[in-house]
MOPAC internal coordinates of N, CA, C and O (Angstrom, degrees):
PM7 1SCF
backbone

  N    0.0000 0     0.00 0     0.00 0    0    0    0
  C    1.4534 1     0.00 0     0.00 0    1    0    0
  C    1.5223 1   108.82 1     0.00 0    2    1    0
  O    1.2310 1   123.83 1   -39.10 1    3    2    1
  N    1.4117 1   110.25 1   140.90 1    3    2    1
  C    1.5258 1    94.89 1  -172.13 1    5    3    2
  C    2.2711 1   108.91 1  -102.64 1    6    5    3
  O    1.2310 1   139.93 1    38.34 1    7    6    5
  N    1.3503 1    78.94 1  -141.66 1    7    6    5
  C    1.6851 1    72.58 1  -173.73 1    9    7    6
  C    1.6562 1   120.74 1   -83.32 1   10    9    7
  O    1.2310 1   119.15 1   -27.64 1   11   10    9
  N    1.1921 1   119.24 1   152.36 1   11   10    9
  C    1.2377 1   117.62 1  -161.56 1   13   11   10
  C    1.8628 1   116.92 1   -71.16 1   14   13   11
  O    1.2310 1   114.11 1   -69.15 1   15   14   13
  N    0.9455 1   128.75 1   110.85 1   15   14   13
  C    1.5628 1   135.39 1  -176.92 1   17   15   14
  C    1.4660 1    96.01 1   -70.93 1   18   17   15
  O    1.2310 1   122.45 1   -56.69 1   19   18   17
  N    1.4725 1   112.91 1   123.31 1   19   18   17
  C    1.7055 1   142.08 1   130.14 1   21   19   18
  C    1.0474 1   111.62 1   -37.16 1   22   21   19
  O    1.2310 1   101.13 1   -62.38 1   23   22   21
  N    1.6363 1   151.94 1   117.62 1   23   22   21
  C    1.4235 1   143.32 1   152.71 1   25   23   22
  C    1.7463 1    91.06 1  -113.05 1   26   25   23
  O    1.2310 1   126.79 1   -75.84 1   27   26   25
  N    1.4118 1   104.55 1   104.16 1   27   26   25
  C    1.3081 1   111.68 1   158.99 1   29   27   26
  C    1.4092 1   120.66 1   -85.72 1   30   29   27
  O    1.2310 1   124.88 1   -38.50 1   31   30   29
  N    1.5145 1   108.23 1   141.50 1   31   30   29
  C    1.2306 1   146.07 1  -155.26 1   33   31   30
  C    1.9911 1   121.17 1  -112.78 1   34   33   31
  O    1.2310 1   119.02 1  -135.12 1   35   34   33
  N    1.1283 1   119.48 1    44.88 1   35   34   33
  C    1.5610 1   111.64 1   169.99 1   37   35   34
  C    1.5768 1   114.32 1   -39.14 1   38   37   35
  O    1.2310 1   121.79 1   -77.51 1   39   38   37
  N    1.3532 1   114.17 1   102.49 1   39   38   37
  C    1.6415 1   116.69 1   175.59 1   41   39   38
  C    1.8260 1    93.84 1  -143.49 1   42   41   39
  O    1.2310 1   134.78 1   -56.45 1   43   42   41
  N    1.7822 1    89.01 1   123.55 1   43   42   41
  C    1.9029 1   104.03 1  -179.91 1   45   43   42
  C    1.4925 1    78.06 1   -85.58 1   46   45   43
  O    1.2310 1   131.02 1   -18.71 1   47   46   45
  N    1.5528 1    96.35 1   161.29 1   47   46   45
  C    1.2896 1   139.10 1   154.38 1   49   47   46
  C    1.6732 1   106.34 1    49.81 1   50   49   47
  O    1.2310 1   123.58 1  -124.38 1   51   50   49
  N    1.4443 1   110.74 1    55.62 1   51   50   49
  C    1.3310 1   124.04 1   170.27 1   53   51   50
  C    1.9338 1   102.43 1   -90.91 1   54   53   51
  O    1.2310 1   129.97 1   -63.37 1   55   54   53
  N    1.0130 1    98.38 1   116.63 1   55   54   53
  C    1.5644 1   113.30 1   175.39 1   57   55   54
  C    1.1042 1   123.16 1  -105.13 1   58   57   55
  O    1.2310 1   102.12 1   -23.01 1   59   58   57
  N    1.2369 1   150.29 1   156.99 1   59   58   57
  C    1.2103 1   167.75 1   169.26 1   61   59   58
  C    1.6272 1   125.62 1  -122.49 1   62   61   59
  O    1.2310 1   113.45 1  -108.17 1   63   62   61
  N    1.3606 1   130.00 1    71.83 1   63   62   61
  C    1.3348 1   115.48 1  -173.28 1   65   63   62
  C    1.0842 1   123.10 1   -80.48 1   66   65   63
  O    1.2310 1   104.40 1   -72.65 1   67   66   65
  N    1.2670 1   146.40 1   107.35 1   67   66   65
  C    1.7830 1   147.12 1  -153.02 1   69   67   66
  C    1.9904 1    93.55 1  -124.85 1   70   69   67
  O    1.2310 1   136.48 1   -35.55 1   71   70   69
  N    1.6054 1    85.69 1   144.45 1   71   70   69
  C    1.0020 1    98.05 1   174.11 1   73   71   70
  C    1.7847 1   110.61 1  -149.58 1   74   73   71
  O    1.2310 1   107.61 1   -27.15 1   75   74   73
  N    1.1421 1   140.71 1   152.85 1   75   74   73
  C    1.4693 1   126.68 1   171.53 1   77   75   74
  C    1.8090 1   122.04 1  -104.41 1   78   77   75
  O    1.2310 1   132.52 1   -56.96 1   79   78   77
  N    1.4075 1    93.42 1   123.04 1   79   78   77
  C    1.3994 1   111.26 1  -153.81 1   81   79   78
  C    1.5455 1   104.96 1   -70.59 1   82   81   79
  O    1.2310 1   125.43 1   -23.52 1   83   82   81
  N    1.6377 1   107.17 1   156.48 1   83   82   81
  C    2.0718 1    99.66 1   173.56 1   85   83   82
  C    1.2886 1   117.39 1   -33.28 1   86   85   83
  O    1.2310 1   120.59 1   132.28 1   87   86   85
  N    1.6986 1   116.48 1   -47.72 1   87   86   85
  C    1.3757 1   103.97 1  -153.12 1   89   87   86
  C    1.9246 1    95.20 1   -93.42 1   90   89   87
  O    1.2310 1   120.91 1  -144.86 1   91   90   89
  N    1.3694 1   115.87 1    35.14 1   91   90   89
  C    1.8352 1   122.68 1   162.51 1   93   91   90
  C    1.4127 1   101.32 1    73.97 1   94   93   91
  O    1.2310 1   116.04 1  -174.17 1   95   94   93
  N    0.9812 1   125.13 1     5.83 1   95   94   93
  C    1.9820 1   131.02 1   168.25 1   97   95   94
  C    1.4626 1    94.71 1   -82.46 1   98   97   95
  O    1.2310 1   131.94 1   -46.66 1   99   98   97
  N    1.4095 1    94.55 1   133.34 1   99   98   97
  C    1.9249 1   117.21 1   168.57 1  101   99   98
  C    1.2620 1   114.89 1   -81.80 1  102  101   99
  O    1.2310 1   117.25 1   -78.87 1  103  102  101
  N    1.4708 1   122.85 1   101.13 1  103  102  101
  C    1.4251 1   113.58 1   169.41 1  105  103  102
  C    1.7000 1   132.75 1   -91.27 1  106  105  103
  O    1.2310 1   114.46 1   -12.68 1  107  106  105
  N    1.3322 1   128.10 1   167.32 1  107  106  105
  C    1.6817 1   108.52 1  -167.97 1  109  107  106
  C    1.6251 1    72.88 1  -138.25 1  110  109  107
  O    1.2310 1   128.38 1    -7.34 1  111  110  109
  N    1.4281 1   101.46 1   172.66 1  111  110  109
  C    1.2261 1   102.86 1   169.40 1  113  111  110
  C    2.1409 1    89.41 1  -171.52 1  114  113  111
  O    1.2310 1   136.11 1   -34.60 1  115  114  113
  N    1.3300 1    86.42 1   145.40 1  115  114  113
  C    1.9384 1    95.39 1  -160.13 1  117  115  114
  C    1.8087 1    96.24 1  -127.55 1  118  117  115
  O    1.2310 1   113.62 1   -95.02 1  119  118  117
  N    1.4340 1   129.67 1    84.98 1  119  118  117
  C    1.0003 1   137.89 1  -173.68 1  121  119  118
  C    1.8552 1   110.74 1   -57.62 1  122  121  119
  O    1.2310 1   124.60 1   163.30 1  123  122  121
  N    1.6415 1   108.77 1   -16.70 1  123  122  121
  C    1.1350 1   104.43 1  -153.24 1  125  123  122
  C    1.5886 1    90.75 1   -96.66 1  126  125  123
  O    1.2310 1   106.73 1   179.18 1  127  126  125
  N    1.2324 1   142.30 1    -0.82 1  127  126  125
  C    1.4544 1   162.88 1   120.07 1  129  127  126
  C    1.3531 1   138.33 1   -69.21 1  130  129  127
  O    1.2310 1   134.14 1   151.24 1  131  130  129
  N    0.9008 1    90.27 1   -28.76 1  131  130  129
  C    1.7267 1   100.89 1   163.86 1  133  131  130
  C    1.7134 1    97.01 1    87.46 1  134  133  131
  O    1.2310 1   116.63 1  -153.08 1  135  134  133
  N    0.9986 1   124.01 1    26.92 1  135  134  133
  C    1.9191 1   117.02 1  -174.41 1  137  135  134
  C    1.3429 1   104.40 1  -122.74 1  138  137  135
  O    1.2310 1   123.72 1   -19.55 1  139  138  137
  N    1.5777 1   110.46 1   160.45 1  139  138  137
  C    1.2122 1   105.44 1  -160.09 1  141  139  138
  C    1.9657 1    88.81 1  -145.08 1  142  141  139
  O    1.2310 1   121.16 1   -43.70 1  143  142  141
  N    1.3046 1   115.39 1   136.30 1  143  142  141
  C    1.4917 1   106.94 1  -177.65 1  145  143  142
  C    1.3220 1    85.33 1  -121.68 1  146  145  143
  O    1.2310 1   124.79 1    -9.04 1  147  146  145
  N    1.6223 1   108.40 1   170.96 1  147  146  145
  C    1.4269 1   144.34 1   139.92 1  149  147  146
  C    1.5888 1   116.08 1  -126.59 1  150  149  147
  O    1.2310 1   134.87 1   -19.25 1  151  150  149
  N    1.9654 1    88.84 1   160.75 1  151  150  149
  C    1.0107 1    90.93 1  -163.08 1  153  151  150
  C    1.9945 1    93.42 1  -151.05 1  154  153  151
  O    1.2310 1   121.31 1   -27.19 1  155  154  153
  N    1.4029 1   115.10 1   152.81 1  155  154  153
  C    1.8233 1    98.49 1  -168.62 1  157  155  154
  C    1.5494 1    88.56 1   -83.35 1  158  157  155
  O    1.2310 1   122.64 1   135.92 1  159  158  157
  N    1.6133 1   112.55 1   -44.08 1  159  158  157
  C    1.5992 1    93.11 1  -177.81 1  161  159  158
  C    1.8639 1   122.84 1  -108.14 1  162  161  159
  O    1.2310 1   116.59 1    -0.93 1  163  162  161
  N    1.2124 1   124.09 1   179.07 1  163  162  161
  C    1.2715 1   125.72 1  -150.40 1  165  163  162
  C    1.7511 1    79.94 1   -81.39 1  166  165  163
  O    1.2310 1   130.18 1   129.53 1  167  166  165
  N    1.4754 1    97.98 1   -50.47 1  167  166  165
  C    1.7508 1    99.09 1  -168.93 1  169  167  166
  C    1.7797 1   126.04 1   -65.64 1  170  169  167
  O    1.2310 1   130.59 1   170.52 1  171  170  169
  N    1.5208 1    97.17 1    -9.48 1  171  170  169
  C    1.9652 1   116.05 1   151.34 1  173  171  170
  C    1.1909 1   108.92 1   -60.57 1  174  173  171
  O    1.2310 1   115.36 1   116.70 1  175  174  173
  N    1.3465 1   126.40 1   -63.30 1  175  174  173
  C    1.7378 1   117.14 1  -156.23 1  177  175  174
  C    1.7404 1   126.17 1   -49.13 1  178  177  175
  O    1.2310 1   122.57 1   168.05 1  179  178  177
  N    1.4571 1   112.69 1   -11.95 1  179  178  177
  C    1.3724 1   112.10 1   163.86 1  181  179  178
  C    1.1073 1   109.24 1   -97.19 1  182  181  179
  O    1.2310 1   107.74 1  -173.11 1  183  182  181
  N    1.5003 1   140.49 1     6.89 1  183  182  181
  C    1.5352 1   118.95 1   151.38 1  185  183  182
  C    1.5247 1   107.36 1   -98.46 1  186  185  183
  O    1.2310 1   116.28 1   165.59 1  187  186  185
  N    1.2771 1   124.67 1   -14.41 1  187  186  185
  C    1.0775 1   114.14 1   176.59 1  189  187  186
  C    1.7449 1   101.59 1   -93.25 1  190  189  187
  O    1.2310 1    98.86 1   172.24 1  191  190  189
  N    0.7273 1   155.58 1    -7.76 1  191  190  189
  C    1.3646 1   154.39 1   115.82 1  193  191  190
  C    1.8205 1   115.87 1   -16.15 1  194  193  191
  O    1.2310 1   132.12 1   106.96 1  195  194  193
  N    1.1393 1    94.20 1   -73.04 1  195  194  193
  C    1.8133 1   100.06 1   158.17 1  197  195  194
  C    1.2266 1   108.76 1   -28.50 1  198  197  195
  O    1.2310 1   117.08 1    86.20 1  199  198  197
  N    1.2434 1   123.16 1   -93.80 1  199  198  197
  C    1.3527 1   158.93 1  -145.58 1  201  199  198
  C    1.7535 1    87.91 1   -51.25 1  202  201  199
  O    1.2310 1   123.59 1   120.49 1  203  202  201
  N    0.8698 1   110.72 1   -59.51 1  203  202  201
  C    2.0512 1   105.42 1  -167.31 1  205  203  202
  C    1.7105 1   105.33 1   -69.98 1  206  205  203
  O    1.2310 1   129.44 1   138.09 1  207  206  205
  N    2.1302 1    99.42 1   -41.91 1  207  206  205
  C    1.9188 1    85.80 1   179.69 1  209  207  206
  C    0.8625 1   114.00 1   -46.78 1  210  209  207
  O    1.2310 1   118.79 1   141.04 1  211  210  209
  N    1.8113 1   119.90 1   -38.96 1  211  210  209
  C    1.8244 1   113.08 1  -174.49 1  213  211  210
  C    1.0637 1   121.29 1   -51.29 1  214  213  211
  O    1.2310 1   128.30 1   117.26 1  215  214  213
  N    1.9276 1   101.62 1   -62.74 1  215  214  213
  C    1.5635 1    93.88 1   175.20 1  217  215  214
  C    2.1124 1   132.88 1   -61.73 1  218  217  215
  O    1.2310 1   141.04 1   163.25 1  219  218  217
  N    1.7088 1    76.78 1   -16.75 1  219  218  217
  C    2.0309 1    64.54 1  -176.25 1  221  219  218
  C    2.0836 1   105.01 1   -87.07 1  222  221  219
  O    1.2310 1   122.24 1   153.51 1  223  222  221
  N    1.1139 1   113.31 1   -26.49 1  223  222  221
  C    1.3772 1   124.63 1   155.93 1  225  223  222
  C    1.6030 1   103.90 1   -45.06 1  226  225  223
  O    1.2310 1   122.97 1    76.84 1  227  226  225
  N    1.1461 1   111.91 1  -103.16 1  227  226  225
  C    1.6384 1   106.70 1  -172.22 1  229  227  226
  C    1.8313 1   116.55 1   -45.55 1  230  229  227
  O    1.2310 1   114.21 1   140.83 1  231  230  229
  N    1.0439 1   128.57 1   -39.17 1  231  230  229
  C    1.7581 1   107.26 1   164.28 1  233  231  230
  C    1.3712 1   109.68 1   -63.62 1  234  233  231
  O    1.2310 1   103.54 1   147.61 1  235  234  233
  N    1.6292 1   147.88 1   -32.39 1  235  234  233
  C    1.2763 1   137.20 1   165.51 1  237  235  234
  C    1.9777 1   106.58 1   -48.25 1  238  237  235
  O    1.2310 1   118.86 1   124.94 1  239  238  237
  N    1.4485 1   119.77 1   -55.06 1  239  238  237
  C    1.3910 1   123.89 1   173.66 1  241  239  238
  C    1.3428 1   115.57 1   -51.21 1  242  241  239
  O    1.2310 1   116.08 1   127.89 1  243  242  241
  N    1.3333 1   125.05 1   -52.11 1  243  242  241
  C    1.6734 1   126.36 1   165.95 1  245  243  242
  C    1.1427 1   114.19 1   -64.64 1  246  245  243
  O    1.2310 1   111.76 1  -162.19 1  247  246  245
  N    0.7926 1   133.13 1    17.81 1  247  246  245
  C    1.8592 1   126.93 1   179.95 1  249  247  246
  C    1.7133 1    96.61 1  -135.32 1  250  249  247
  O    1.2310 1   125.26 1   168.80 1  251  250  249
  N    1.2754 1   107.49 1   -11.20 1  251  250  249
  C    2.2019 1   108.75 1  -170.40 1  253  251  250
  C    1.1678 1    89.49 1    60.95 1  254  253  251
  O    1.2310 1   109.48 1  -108.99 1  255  254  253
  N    1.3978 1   137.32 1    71.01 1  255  254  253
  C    1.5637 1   148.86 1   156.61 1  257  255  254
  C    1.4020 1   114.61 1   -87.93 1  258  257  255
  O    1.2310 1   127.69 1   135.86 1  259  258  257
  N    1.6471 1   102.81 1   -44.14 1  259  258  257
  C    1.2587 1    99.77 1  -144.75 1  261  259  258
  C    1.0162 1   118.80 1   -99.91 1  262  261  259
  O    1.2310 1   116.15 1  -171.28 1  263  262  261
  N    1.5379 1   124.93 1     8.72 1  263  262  261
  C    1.7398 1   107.21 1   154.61 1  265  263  262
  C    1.2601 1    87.61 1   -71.60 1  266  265  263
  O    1.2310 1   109.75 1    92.76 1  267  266  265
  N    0.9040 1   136.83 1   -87.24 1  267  266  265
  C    1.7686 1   140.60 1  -138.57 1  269  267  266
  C    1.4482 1   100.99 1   -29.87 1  270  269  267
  O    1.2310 1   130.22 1   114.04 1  271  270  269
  N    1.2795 1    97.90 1   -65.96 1  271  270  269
  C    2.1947 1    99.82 1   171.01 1  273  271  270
  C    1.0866 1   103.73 1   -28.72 1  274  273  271
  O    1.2310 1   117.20 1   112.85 1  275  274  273
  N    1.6602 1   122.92 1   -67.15 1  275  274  273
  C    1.7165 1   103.38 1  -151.47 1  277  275  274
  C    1.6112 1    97.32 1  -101.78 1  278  277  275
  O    1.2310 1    99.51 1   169.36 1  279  278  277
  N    1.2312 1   154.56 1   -10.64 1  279  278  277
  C    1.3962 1   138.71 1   158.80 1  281  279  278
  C    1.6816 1   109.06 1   -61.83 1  282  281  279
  O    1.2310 1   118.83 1   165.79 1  283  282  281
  N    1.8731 1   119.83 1   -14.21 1  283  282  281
  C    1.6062 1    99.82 1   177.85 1  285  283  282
  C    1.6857 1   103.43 1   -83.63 1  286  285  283
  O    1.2310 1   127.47 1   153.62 1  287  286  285
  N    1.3938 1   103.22 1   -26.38 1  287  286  285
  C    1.8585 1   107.76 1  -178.76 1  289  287  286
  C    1.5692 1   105.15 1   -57.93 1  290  289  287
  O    1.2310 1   129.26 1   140.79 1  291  290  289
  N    1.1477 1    99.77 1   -39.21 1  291  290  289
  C    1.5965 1   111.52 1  -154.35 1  293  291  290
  C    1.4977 1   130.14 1    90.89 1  294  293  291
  O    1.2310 1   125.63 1  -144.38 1  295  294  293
  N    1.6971 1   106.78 1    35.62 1  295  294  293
  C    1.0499 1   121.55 1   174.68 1  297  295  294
  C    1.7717 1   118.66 1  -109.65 1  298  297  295
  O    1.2310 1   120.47 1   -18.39 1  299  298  297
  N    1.5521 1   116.71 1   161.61 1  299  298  297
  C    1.3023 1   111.80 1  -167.58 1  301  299  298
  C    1.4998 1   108.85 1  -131.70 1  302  301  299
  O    1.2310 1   123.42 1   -31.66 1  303  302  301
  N    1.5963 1   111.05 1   148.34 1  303  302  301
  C    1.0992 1   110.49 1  -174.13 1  305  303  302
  C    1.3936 1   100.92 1   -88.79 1  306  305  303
  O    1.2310 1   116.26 1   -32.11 1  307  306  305
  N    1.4621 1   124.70 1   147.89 1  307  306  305
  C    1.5332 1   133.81 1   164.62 1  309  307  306
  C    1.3865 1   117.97 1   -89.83 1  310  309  307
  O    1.2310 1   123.47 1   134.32 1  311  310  309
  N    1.1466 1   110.95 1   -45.68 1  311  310  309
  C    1.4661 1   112.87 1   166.92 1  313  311  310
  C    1.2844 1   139.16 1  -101.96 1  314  313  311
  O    1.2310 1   113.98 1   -34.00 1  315  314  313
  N    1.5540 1   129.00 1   146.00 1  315  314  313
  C    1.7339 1   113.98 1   178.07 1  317  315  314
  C    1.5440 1   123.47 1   -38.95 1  318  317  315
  O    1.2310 1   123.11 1   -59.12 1  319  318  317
  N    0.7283 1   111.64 1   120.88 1  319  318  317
  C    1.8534 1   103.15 1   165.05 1  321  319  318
  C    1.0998 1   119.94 1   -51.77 1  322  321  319
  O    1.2310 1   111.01 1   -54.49 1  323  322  321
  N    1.1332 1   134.53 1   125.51 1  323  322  321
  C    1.5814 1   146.30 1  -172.94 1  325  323  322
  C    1.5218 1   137.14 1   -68.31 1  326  325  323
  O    1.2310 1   112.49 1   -37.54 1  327  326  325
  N    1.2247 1   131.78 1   142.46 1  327  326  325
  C    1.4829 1   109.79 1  -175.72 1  329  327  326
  C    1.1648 1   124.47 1   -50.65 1  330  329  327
  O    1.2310 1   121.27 1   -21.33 1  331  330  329
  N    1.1177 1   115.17 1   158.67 1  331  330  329
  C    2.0011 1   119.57 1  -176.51 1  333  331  330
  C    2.0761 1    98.40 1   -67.70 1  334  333  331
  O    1.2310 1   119.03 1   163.85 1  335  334  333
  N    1.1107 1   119.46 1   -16.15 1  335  334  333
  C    1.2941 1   131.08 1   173.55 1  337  335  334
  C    1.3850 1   120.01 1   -79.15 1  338  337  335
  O    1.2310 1   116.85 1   137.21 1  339  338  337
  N    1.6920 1   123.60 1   -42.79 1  339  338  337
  C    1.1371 1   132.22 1  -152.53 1  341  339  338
  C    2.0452 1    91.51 1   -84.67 1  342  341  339
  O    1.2310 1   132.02 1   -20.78 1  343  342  341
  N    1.3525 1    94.39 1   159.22 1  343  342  341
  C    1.3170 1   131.30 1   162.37 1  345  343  342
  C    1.5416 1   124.18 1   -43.16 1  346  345  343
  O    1.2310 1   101.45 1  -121.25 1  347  346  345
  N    1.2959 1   151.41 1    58.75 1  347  346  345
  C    1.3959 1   124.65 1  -143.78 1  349  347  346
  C    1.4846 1   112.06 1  -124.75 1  350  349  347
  O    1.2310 1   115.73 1   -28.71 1  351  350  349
  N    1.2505 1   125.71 1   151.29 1  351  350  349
  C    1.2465 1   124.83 1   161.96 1  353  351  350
  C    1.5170 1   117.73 1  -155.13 1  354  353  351
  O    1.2310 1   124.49 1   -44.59 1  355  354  353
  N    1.3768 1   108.99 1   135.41 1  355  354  353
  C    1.4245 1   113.68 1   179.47 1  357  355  354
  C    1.3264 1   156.24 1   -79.97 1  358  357  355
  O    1.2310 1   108.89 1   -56.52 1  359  358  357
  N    0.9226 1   138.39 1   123.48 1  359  358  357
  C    1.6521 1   131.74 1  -167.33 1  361  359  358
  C    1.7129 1   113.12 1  -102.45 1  362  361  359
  O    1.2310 1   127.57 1   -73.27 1  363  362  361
  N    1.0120 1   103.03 1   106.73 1  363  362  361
  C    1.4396 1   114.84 1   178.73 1  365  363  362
  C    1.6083 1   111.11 1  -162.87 1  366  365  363
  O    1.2310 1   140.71 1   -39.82 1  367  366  365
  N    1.6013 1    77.41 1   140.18 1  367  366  365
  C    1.9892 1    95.72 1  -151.85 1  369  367  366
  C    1.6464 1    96.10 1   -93.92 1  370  369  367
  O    1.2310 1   132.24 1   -20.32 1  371  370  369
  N    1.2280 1    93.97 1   159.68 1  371  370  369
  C    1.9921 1   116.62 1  -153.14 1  373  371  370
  C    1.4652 1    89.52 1  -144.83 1  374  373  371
  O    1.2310 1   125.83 1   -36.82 1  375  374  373
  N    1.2887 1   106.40 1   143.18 1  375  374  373
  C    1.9615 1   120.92 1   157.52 1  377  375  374
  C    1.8226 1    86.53 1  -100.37 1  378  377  375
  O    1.2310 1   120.49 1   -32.50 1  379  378  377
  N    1.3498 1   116.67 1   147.50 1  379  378  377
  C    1.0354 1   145.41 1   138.50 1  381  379  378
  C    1.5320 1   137.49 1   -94.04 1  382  381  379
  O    1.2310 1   109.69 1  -102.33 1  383  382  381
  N    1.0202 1   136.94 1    77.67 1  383  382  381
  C    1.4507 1   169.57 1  -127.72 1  385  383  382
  C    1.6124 1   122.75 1  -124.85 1  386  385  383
  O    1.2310 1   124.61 1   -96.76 1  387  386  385
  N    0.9105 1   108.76 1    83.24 1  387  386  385
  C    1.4625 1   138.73 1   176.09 1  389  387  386
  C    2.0483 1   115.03 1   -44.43 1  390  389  387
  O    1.2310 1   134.88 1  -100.15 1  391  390  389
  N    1.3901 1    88.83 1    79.85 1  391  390  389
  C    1.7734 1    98.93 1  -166.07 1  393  391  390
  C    1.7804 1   101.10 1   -37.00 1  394  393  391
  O    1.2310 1   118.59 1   -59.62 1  395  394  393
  N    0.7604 1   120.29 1   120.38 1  395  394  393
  C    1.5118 1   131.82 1   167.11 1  397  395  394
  C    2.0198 1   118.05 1   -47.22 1  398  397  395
  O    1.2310 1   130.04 1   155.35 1  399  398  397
  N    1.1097 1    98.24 1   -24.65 1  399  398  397
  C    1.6673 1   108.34 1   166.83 1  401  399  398
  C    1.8077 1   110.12 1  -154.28 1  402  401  399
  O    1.2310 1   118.62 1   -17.14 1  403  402  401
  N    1.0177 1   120.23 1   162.86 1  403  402  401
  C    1.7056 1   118.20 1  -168.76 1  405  403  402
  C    1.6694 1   102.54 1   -85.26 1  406  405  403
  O    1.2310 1   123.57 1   161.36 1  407  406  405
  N    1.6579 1   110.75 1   -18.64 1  407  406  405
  C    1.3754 1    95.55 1  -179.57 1  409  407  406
  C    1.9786 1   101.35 1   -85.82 1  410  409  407
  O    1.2310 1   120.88 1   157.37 1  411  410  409
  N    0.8032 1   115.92 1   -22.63 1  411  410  409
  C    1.7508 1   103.89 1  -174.88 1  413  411  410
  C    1.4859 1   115.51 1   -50.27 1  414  413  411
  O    1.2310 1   126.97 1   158.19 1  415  414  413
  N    2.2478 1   104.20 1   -21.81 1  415  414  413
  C    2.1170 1   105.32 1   179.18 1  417  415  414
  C    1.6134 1    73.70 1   -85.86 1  418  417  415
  O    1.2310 1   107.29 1   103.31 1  419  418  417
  N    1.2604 1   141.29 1   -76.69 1  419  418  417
  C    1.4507 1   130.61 1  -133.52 1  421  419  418
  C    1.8308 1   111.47 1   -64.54 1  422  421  419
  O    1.2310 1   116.41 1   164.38 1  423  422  421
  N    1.2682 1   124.44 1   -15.62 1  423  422  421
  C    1.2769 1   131.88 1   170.45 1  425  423  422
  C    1.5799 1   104.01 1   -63.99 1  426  425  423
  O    1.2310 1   136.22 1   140.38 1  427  426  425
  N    1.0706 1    86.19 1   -39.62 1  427  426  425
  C    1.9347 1    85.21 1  -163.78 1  429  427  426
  C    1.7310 1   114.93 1  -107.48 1  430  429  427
  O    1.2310 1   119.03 1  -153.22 1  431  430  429
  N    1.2910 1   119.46 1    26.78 1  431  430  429
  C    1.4400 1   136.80 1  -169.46 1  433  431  430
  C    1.3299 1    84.02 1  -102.89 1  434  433  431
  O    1.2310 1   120.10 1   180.00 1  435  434  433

């Protein structure tokens, strides 16, 4: 396997609204994707944040999704898209955003 490919990702106004749930699990939730993570600690939710862009990034690339995805947002790819073989993981920047009350993630889930 060779070395792991960067496909950078320019996307405005990627949000993250996190909040920590009754039972003390950190939840995020990213309206502008529609995905929603957990995580047990507050200081998890940016790898588990990671962890899903890859996967929801790379199934948009295996399917030839993902211009269409990010030219309807109005977002741009920086880098080539990678072989269906190669190694990949993505870099694309997120605000993480601290829901102001717990019902503003559960209204919009």
């Amino acid at each position: 396997m060779g070395a792991l490919k960067i496909i950078h990702i320019e996307a405005n106004n990627l949000q993250w609204d996190f909040h920590q749930s009754e039972s003390q699990n950190w939840i995020a939730k990213c309206d502008a994707i529609g995905q929603v993570v957990q995580a047990d600690k507050h200081s998890e939710l940016h790898m588990a944040i990671k962890a899903l862009l890859d996967d929801f990034f790379l199934e948009l690339m295996r399917d030839n999704e993902l211009t269409e995805f990010l030219q309807i947002r109005g977002w741009k790819l920086i880098s080539k898209v990678a072989q269906p073989e190669e190694a990949v993981s993505f870099e694309v920047p997120y605000d993480l955003i601290r829901a102001k009350r717990k019902a503003e993630i559960h209204q919009r889930c």
